[in-house]
Backbone as a printed PyTorch tensor [residue, N CA C, xyz], in Angstrom:
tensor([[[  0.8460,  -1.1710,   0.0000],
         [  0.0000,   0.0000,   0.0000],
         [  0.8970,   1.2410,   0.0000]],

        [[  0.5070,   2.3200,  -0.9130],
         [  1.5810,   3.5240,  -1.4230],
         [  1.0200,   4.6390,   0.1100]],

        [[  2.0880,   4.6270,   0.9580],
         [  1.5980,   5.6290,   2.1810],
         [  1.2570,   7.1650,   1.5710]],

        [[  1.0640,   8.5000,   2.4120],
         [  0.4720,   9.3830,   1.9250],
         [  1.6790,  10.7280,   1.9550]],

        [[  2.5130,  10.0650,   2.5610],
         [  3.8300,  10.5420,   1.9940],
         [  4.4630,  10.2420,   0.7160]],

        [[  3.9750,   9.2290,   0.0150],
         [  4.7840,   8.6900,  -1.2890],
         [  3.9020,   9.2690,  -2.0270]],

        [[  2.5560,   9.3140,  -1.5810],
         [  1.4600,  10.0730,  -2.5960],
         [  1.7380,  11.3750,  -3.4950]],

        [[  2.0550,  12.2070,  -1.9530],
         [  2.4680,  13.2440,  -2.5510],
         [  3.6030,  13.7320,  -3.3280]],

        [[  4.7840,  12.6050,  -2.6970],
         [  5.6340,  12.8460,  -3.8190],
         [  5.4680,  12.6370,  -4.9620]],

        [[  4.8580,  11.7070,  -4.9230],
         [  4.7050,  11.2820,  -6.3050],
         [  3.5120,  12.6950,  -7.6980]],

        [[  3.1990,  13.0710,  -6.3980],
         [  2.0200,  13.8480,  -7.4400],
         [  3.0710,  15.4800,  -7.5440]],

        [[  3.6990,  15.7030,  -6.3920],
         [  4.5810,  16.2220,  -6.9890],
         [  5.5540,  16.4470,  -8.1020]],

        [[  6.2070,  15.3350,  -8.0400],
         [  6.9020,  15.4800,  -8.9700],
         [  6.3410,  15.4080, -10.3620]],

        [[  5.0940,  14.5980, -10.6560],
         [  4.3000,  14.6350, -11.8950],
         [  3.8430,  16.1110, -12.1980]],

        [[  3.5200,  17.0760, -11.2190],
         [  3.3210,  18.4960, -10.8410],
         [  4.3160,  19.0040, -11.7610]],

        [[  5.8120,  18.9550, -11.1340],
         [  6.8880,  19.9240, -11.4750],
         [  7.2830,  19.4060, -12.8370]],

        [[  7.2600,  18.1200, -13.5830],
         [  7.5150,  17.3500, -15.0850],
         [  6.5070,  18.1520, -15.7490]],

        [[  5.1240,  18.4820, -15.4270],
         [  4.3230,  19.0140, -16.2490],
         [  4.3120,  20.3250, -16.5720]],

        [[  5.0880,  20.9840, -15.3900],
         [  5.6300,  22.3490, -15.4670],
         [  6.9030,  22.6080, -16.0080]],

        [[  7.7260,  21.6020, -16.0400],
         [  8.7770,  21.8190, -17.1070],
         [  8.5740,  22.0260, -17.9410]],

        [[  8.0420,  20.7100, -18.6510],
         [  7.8080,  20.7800, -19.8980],
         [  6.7000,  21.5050, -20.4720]],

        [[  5.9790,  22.2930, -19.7750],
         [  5.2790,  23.2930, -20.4360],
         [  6.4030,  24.3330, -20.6850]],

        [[  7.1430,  24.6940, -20.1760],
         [  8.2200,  25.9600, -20.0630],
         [  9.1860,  25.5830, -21.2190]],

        [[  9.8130,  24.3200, -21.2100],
         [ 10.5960,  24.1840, -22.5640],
         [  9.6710,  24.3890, -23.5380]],

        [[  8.5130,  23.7710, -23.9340],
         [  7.2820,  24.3630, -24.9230],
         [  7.0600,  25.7460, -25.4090]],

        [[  6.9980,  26.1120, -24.6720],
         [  7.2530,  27.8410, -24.6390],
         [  8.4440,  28.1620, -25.2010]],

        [[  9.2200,  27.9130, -24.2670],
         [ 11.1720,  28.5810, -24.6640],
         [ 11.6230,  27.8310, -26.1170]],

        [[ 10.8780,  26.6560, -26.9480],
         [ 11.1990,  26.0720, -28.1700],
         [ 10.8180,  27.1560, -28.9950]],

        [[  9.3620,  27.7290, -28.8450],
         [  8.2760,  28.6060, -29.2070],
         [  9.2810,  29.4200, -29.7710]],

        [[  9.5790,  30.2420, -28.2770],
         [  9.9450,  31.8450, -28.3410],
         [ 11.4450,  31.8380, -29.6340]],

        [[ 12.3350,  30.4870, -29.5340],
         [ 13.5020,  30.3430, -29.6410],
         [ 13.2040,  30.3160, -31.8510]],

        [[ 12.2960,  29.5940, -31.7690],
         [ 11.6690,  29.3490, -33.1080],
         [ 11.3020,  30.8220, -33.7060]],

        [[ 10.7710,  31.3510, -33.0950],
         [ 10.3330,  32.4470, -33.4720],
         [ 11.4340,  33.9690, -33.3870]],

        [[ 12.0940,  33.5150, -32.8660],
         [ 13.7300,  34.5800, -32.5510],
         [ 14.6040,  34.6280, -34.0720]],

        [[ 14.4580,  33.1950, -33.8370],
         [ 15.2770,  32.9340, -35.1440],
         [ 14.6890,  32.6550, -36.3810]],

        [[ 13.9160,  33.3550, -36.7390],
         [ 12.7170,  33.2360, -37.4440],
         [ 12.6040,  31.9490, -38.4830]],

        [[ 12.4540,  31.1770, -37.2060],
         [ 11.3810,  29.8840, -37.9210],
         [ 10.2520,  29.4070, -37.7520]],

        [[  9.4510,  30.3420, -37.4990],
         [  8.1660,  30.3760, -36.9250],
         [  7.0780,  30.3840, -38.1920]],

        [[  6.4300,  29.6900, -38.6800],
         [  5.4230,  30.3280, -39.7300],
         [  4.1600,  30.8250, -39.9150]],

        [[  3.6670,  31.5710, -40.3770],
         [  2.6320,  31.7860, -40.3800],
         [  1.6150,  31.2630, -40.8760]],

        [[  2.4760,  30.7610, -41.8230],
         [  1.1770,  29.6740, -42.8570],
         [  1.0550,  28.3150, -42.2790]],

        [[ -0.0840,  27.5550, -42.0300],
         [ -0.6820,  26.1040, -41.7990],
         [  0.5780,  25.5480, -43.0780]],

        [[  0.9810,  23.9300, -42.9680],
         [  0.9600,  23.6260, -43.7920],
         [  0.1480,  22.5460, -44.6390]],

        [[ -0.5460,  22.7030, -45.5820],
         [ -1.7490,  21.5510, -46.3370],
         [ -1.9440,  20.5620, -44.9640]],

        [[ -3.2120,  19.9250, -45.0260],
         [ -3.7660,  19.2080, -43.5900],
         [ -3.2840,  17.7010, -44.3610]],

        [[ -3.3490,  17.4530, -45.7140],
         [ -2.2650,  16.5700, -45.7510],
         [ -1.3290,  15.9360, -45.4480]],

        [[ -0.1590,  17.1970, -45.0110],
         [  0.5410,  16.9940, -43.9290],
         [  1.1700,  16.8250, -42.7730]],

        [[ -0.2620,  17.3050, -42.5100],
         [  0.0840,  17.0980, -40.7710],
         [ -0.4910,  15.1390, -40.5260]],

        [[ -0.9070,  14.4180, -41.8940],
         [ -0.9040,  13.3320, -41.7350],
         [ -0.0660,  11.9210, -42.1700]],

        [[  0.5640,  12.7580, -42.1890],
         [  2.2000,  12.2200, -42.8060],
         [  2.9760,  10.9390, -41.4160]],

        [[  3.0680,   9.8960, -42.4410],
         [  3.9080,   8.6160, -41.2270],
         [  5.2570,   8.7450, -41.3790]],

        [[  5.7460,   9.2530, -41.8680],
         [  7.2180,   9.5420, -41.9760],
         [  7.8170,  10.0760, -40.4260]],

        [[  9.1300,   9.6530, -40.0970],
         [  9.2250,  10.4760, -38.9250],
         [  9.7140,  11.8540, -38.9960]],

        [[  9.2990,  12.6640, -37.8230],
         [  9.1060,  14.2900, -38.1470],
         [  8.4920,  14.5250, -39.4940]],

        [[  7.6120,  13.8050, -39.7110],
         [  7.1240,  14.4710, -40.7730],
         [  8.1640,  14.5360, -42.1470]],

        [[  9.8010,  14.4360, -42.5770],
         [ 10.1300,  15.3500, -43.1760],
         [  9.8980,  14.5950, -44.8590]],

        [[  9.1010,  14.3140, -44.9140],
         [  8.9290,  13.5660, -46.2500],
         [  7.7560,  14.8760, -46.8480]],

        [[  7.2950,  16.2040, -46.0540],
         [  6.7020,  17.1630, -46.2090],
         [  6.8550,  17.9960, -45.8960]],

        [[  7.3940,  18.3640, -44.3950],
         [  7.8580,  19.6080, -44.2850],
         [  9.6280,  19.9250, -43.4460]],

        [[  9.5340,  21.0580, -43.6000],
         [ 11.1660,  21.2350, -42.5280],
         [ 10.4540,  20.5500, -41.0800]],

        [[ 11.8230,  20.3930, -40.3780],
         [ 12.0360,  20.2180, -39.0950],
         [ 11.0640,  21.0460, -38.0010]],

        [[ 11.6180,  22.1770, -38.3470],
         [ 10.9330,  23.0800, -37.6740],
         [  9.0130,  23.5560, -37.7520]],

        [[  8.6740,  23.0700, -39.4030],
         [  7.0050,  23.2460, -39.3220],
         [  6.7240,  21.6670, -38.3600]],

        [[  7.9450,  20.7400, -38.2360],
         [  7.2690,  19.6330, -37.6190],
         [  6.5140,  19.9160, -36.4690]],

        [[  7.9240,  20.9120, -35.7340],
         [  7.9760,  21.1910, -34.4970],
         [  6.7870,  22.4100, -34.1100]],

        [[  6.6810,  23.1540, -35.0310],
         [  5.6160,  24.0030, -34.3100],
         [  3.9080,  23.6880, -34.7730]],

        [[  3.8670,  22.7140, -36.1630],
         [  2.6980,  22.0080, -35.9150],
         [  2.1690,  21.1520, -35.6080]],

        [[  2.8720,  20.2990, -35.1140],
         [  2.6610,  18.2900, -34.7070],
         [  3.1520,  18.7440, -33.4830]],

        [[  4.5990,  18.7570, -32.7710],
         [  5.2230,  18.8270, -31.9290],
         [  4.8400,  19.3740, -30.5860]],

        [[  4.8970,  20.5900, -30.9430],
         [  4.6790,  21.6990, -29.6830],
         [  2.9330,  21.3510, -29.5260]],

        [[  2.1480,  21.5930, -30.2710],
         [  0.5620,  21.1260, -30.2430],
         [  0.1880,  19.9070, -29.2050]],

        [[  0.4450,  19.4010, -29.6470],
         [  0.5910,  17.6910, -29.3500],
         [  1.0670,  17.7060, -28.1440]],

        [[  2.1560,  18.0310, -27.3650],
         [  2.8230,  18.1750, -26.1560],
         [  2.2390,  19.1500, -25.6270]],

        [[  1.6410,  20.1050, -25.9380],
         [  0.9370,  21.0940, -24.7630],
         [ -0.2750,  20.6990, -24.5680]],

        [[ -1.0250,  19.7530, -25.4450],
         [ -2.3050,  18.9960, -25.3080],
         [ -2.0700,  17.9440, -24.0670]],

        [[ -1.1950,  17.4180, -24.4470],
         [ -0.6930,  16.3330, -23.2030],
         [ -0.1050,  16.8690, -22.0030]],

        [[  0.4560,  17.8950, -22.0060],
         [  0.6930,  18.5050, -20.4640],
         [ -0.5280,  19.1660, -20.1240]],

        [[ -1.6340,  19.4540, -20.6420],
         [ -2.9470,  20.3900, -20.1790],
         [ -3.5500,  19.4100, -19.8130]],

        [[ -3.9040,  18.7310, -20.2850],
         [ -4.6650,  17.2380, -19.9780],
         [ -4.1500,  16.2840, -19.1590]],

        [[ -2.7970,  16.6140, -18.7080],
         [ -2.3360,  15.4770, -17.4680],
         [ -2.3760,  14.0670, -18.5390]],

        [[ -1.8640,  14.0730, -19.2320],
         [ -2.0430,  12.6560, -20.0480],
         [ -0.1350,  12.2540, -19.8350]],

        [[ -0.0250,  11.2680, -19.7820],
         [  1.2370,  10.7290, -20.1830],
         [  2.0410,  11.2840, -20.8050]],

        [[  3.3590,  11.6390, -20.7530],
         [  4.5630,  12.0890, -21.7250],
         [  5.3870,  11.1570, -21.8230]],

        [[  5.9270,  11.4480, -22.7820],
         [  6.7570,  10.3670, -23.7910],
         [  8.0140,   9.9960, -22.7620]],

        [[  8.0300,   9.0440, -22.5080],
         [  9.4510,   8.4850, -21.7750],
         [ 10.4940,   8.1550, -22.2730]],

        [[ 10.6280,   7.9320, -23.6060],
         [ 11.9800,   7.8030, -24.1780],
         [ 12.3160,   8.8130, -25.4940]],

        [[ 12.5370,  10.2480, -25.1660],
         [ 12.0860,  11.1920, -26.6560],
         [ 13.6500,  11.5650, -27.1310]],

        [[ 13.5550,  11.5690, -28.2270],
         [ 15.0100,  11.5570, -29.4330],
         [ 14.7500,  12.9010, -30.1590]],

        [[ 14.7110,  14.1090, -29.4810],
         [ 14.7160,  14.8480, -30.6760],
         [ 15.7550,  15.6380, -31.0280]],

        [[ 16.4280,  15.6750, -30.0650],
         [ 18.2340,  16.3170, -30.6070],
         [ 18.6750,  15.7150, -31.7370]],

        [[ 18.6560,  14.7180, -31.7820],
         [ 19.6810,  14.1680, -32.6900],
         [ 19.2970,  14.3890, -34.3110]],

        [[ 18.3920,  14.4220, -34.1740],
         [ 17.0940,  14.8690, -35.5930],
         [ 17.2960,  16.4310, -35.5990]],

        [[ 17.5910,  17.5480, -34.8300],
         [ 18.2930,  18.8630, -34.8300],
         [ 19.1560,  18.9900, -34.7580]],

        [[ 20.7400,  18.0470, -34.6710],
         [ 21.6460,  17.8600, -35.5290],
         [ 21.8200,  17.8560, -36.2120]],

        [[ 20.9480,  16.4030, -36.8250],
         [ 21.2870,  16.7280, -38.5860],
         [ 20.7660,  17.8630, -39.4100]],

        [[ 20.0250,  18.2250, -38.8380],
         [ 19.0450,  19.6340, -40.0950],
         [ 19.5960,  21.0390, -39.4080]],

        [[ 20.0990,  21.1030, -38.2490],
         [ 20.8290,  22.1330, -37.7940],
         [ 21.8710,  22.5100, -37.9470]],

        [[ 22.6510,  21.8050, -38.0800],
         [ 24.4870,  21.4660, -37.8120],
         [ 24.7020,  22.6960, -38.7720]],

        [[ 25.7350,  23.3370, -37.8100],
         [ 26.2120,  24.0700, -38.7010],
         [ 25.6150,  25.4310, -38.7720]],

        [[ 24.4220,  25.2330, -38.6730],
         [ 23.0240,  26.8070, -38.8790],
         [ 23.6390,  28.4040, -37.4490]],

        [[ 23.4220,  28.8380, -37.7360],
         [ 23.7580,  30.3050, -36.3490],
         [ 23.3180,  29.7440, -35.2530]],

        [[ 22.0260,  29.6600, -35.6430],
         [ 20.6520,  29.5730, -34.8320],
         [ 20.9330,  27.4400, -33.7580]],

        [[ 21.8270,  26.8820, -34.3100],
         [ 21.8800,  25.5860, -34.1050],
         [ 22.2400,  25.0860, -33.1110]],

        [[ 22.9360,  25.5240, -32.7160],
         [ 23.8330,  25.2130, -31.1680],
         [ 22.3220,  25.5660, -30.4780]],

        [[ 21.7930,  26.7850, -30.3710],
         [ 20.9750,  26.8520, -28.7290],
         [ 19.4630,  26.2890, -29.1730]],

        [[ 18.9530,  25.4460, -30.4510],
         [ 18.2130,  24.8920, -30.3530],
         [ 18.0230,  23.5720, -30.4850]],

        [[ 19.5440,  22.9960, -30.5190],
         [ 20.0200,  21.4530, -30.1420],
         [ 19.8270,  21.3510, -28.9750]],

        [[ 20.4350,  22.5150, -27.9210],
         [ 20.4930,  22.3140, -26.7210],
         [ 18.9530,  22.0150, -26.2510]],

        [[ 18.3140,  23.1170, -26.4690],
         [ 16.7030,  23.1320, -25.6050],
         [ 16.3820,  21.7580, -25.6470]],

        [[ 16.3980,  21.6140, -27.1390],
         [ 15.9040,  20.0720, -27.4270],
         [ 17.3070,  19.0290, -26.2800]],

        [[ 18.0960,  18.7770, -26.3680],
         [ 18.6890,  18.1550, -25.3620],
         [ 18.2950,  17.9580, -24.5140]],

        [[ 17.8670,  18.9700, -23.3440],
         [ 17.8270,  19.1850, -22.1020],
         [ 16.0010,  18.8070, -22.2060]],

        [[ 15.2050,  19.3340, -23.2630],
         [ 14.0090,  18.4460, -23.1690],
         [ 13.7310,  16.6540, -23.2730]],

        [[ 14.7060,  16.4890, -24.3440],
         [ 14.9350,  15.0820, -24.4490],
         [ 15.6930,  14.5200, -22.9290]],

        [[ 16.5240,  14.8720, -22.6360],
         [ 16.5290,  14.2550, -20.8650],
         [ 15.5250,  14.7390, -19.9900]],

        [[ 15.0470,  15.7140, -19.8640],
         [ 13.7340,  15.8070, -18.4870],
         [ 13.0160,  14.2930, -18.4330]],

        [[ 12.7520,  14.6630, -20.1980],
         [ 11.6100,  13.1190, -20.0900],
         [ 12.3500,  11.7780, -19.9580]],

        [[ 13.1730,  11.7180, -20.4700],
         [ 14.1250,  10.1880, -20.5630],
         [ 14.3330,  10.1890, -19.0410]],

        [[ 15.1180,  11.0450, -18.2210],
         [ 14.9830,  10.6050, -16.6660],
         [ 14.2550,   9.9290, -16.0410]],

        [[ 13.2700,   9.8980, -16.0610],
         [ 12.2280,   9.3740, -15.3840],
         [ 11.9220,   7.4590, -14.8430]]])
């Protein structure tokens, strides 16, 4: 039987994971939009149904990220639903970054988002 001390930790810390990762959500946002990769245009609803991973068999990296990605993950932190326990997305902003101005500090975010959740 889980005592009412473990309770709360436990709902704690599900507390402060959901508040992270709303904040990296945001700081991907702001970081996307700094470096202007932010778009304004939808892209075709076609593609947001794409099995390819990240999408890129349709769009850049970055429409992945601000229309599948960020959506999708702020749906699941609002809703208290499950987050992904094993997430890879640095390495996928390596390859399409490497090299870019803008690349180094949005490998990182993604880094440091890809471990919050992998910790666990």
């Amino acid at each position: 039987m889980i005592s009412y001390s473990d309770l709360a930790f436990i709902l704690s810390f599900m507390f402060m994971l959901y508040l992270a990762s709303h904040n990296y959500l945001i700081k991907l946002e702001q970081l996307l939009k700094g470096f202007q990769l932010w778009s304004d245009t939808s892209p075709p609803v076609s593609a947001l149904t794409s099995t390819a991973p990240f999408s890129c068999d349709v769009m850049a990296f970055e429409q992945w990220l601000q229309f599948i990605f960020i959506p999708k993950m702020t749906e699941l932190v609002v809703q208290r639903q499950p987050l992904p326990t094993n997430m890879a997305l640095a390495p996928m902003a390596e390859h399409v970054w490497q090299g870019m101005h803008y690349g180094d500090v949005l490998i990182a975010q993604l880094q440091q988002f890809d471990t919050l959740l992998s910790q666990r």
